[in-house]
DODOMAR-666242 format. One record per residue (C-alpha): residue number from 1; residue in three letters; x, y, z. Coordinates in nm, 4 decimals. Layout:
residues N
(domi NUM; 'ALA'; (X; Y; Z))
...
END
This chain:
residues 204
(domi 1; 'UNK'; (4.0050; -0.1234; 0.5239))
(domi 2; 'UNK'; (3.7389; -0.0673; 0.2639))
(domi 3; 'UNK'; (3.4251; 0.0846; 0.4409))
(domi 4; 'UNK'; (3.1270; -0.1379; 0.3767))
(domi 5; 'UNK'; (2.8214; 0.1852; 0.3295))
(domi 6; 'UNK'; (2.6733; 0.1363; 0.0012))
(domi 7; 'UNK'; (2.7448; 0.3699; -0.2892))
(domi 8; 'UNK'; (2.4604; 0.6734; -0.2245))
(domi 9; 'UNK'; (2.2230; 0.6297; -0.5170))
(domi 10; 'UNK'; (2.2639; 0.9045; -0.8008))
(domi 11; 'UNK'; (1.9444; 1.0280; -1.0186))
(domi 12; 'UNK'; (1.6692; 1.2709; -0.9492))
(domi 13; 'UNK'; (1.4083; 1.1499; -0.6905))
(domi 14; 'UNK'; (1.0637; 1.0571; -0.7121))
(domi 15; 'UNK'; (0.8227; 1.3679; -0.7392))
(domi 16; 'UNK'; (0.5330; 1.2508; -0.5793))
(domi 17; 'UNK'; (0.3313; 1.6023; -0.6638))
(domi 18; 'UNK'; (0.4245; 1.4834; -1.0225))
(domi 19; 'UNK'; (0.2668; 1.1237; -0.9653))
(domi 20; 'UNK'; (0.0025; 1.2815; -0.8383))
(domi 21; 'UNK'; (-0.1191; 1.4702; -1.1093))
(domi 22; 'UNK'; (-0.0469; 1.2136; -1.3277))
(domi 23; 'UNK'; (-0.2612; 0.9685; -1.2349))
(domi 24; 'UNK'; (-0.5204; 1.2058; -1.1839))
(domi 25; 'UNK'; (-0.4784; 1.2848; -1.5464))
(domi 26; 'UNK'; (-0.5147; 0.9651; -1.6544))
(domi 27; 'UNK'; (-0.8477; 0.8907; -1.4743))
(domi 28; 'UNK'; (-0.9324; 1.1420; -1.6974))
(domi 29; 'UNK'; (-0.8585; 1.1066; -2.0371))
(domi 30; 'UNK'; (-1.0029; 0.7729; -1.9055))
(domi 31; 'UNK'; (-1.3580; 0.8983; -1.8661))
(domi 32; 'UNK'; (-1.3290; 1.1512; -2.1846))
(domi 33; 'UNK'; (-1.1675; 0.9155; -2.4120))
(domi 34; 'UNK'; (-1.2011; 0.5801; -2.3292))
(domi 35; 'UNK'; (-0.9561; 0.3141; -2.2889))
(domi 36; 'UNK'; (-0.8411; 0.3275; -2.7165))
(domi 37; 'UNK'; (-0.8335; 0.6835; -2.6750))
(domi 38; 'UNK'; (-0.6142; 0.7095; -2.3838))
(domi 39; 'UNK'; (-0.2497; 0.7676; -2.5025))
(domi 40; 'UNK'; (0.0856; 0.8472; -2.2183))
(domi 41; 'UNK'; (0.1552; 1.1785; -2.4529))
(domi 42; 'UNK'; (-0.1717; 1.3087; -2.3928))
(domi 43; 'UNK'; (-0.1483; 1.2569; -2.0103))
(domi 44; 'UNK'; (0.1869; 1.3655; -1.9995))
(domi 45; 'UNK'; (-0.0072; 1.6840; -2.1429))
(domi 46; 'UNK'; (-0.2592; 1.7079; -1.9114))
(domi 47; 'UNK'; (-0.0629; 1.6595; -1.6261))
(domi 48; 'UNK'; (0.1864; 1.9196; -1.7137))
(domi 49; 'UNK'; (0.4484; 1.6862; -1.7438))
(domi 50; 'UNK'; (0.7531; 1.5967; -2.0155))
(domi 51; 'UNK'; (0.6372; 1.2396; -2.1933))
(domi 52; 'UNK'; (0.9849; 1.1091; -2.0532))
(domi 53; 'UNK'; (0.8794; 1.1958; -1.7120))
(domi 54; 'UNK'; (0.5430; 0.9647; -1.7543))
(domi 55; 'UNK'; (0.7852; 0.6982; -1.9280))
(domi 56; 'UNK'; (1.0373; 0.6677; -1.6632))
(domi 57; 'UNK'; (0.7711; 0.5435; -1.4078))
(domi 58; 'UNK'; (0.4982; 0.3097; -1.6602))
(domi 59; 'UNK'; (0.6061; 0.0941; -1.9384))
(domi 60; 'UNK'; (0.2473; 0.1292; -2.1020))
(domi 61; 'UNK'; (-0.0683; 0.2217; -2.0754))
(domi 62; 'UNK'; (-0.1956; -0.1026; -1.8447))
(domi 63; 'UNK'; (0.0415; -0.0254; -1.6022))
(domi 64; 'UNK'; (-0.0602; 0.3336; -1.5546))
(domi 65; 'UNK'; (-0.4002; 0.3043; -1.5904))
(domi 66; 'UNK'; (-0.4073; 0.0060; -1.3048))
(domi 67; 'UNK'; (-0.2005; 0.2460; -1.1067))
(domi 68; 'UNK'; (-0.4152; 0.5233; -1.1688))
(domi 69; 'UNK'; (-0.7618; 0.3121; -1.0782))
(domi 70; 'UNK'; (-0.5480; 0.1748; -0.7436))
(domi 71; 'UNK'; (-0.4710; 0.5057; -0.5969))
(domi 72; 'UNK'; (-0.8574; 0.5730; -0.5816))
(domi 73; 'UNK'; (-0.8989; 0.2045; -0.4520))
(domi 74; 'UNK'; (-0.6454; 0.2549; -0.1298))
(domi 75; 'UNK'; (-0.8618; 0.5074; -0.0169))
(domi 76; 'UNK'; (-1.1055; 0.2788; 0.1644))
(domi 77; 'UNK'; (-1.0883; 0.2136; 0.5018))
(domi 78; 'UNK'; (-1.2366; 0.0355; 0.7693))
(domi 79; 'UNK'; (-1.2949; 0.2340; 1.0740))
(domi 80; 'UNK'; (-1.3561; 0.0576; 1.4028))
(domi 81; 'UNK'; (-1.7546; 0.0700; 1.4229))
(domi 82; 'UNK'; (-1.7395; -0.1363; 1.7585))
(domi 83; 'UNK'; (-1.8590; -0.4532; 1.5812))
(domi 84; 'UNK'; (-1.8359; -0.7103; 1.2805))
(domi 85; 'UNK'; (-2.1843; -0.6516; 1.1247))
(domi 86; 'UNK'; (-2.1685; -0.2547; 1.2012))
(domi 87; 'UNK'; (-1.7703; -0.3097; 1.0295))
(domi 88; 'UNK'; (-1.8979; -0.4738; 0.7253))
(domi 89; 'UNK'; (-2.2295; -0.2422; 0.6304))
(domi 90; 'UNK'; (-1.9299; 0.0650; 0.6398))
(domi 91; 'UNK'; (-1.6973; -0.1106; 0.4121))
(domi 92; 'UNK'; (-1.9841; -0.2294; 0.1665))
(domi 93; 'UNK'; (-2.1006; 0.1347; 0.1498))
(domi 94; 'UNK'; (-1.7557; 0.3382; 0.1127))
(domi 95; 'UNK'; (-1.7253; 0.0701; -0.1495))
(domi 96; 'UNK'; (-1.9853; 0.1324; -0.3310))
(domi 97; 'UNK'; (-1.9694; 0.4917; -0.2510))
(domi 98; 'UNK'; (-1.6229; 0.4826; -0.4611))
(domi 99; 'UNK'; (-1.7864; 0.2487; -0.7104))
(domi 100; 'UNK'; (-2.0548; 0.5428; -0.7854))
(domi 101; 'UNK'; (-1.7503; 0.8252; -0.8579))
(domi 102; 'UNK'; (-1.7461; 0.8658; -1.2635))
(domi 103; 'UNK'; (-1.3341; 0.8023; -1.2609))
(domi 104; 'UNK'; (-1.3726; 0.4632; -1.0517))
(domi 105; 'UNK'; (-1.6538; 0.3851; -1.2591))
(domi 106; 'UNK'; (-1.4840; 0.3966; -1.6371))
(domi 107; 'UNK'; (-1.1527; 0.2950; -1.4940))
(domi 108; 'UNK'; (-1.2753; 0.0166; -1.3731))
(domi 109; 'UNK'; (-1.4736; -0.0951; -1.6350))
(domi 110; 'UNK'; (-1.2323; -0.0274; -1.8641))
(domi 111; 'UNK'; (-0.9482; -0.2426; -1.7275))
(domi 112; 'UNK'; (-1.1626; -0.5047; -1.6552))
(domi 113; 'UNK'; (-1.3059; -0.5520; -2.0478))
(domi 114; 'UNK'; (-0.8948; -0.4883; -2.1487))
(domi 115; 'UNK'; (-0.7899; -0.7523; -1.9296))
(domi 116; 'UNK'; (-1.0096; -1.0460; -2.0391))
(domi 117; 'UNK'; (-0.7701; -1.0861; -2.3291))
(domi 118; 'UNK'; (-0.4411; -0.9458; -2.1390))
(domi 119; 'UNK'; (-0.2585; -1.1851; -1.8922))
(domi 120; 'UNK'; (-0.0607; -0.9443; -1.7751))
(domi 121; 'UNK'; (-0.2626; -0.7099; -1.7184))
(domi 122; 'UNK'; (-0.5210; -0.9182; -1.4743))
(domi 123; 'UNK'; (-0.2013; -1.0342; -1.2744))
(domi 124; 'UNK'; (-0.1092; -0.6361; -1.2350))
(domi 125; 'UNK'; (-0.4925; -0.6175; -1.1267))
(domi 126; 'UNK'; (-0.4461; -0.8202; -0.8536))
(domi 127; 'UNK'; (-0.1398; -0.7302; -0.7808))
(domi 128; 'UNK'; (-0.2328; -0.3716; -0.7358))
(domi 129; 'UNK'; (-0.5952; -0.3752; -0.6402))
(domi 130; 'UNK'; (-0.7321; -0.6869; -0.5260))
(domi 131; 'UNK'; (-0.4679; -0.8257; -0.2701))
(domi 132; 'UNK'; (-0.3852; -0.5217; -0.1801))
(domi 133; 'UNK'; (-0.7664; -0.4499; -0.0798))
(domi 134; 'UNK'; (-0.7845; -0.7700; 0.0801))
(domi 135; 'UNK'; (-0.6430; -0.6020; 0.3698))
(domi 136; 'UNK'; (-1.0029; -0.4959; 0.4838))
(domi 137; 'UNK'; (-1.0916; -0.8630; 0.5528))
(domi 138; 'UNK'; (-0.8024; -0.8906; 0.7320))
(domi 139; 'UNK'; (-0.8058; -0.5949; 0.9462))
(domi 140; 'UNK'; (-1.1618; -0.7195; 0.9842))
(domi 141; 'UNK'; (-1.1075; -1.0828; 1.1049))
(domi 142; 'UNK'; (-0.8642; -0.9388; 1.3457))
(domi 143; 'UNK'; (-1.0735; -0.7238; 1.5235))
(domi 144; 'UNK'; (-1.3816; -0.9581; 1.5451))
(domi 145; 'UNK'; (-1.1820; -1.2318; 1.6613))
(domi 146; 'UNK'; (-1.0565; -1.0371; 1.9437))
(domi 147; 'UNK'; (-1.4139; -0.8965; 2.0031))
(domi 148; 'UNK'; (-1.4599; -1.2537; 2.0828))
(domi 149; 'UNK'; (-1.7148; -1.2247; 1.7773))
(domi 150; 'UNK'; (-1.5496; -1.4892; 1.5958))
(domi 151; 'UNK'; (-1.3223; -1.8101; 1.7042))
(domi 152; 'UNK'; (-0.9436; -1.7205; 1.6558))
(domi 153; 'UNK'; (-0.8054; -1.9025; 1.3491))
(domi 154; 'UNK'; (-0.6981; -2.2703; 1.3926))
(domi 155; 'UNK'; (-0.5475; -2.3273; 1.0267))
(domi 156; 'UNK'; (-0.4713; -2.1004; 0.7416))
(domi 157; 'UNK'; (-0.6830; -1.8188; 0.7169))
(domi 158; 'UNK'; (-0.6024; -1.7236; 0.3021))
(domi 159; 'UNK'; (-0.8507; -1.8985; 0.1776))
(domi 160; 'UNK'; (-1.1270; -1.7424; 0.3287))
(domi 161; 'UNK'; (-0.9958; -1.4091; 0.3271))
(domi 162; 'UNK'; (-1.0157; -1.4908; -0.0575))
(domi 163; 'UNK'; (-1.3524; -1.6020; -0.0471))
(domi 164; 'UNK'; (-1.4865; -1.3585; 0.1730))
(domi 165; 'UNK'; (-1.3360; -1.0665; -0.0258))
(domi 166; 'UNK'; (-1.4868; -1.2086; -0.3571))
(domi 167; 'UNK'; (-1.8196; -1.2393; -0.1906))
(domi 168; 'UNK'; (-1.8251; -0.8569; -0.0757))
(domi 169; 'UNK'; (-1.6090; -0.7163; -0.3691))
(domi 170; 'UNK'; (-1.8150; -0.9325; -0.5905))
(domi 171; 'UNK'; (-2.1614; -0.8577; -0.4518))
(domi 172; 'UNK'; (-2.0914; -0.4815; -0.4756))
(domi 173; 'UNK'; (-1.9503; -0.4607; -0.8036))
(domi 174; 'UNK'; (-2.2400; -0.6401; -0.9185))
(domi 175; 'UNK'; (-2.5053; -0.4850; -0.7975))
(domi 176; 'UNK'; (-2.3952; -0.0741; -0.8596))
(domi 177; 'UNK'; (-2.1723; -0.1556; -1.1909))
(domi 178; 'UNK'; (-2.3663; -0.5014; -1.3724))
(domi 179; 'UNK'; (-2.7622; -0.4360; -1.2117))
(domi 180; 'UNK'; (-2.7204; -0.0776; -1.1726))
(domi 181; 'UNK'; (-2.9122; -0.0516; -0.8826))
(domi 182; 'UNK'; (-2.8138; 0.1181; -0.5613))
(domi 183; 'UNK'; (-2.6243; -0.0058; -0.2579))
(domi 184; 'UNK'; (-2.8079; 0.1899; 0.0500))
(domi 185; 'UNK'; (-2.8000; 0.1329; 0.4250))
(domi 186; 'UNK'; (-3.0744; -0.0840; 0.3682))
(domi 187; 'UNK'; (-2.9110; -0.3527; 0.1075))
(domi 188; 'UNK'; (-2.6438; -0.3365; 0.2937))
(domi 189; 'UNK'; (-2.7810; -0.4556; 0.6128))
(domi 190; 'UNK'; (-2.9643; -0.7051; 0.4763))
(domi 191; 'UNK'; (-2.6838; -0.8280; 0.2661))
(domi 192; 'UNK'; (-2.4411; -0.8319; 0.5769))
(domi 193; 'UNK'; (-2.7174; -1.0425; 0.7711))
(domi 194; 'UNK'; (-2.6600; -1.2760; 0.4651))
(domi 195; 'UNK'; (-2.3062; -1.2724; 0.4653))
(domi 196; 'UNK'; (-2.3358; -1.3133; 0.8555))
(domi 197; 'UNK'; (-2.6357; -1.5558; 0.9162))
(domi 198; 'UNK'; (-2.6627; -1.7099; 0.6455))
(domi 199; 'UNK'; (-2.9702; -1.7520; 0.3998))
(domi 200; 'UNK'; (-3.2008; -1.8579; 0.6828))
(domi 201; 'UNK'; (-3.2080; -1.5381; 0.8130))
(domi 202; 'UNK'; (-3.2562; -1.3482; 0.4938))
(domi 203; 'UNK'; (-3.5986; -1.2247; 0.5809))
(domi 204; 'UNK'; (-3.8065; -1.0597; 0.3227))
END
C-alpha cells in the first residue's frame, strides 16, 4: 500500500534573523537614498547578506520595500483601555507615534508617490498594509459591541470597517505627514469626540 505522507520538503529554510536585517536595511537606504536610489545589491550589502539571498524572497524593489514599511506597520496594537473612545485616542496616537519615526516617514511617502503610477504596487499596499491594519477596527468593534457600547452587527460589517479605517488612517496621515502638524492627546480627543458624536459635539 503506498503511504499517503507527503514528500518532506527539500531546500534551506527561512532565516528569519536574515529577514530581519533585511528589511531593516532597506528602511534605510530608504531614508539615505531615496526611493531611485534604493537598489536590492546595496541592501543585500547592508544587511550582510548574498544578493541571491535578498532575490530568493522579493522579485523587486516594490515588493521589498512594501514589506519592509509593513513590518513597522504590524507593530500597532490596540490594548484594551476599558472603553471605545479611551480605545480609539490610543490607536490614533501609536499611529501617529509610528507616523513621526524617520523610516515610517520616507517609506511611506515614498511608496505612496511610486504607486500612483504602479498598479501593482497599490494592490501589494493593501494587501500588506491596509487590510491587514484593518484589524484594529475590528478588534475594536468587537470589544465595544460586547461593552454594550455599540449595537451588535445586523448586516455586513466590511463596509464600515472600510470607512471607519479610512477616516482614522486618513485623518492621521493627513494631519502629521500632508499639514505637518502634531497629533497630541488633545487632537486626539477631540477628533475621537468627532468620530464618536458627530460634528455637533465638536466644541471649540
Amino acid at each position: 500500500m503506498q503511504s499517503s505522507t507527503p514528500a518532506p520538503r527539500t531546500g534551506r529554510p527561512r532565516n528569519a534573523a536574515a529577514d530581519t536585517a533585511i528589511l531593516a536595511a532597506t528602511r534605510a537606504a530608504l531614508d539615505e537614498l531615496g526611493w531611485s536610489g534604493l537598489t536590492l545589491g546595496d541592501v543585500a550589502t547592508r544587511a550582510g547578506v548574498a544578493k541571491t539571498t535578498v532575490y530568493r524572497r522579493w522579485a523587486g524593489k516594490n515588493e521589498l520595500v512594501v514589506d519592509a514599511l509593513a513590518t513597522l506597520f504590524d507593530q500597532l496594537s490596540l490594548p484594551d483601555l476599558g472603553s471605545l473612545r479611551a480605545d480609539v485616542e490610543g490607536v490614533v496616537l501609536q499611529f501617529a507615534e509610528l507616523l513621526e519615526q524617520p523610516a515610517t516617514k520616507t517609506a511611506l511617502m515614498a511608496v505612496v508617490a511610486e504607486a500612483t503610477h504602479d498598479e501593482a504596487l497599490r494592490g501589494r499596499i493593501r494587501e500588506r498594509i491596509v487590510d491587514r491594519q484593518k484589524r484594529l477596527v475590528v478588534e475594536g468593534r468587537r470589544r465595544a459591541q460586547h461593552r454594550g457600547e455599540i449595537p451588535p452587527d445586523e448586516a455586513d460589517p466590511g463596509p464600515q470597517i472600510d470607512l471607519i479605517f479610512d477616516v482614522i488612517a486618513g485623518a492621521v496621515v493627513h494631519r502629521t505627514l500632508v499639514s505637518c502638524e502634531q497629533v497630541d492627546c488633545d487632537w486626539a480627543a477631540r477628533f475621537t469626540t468627532i468620530l464618536l458624536d458627530g460634528l455637533g459635539a465638536a466644541g471649540p
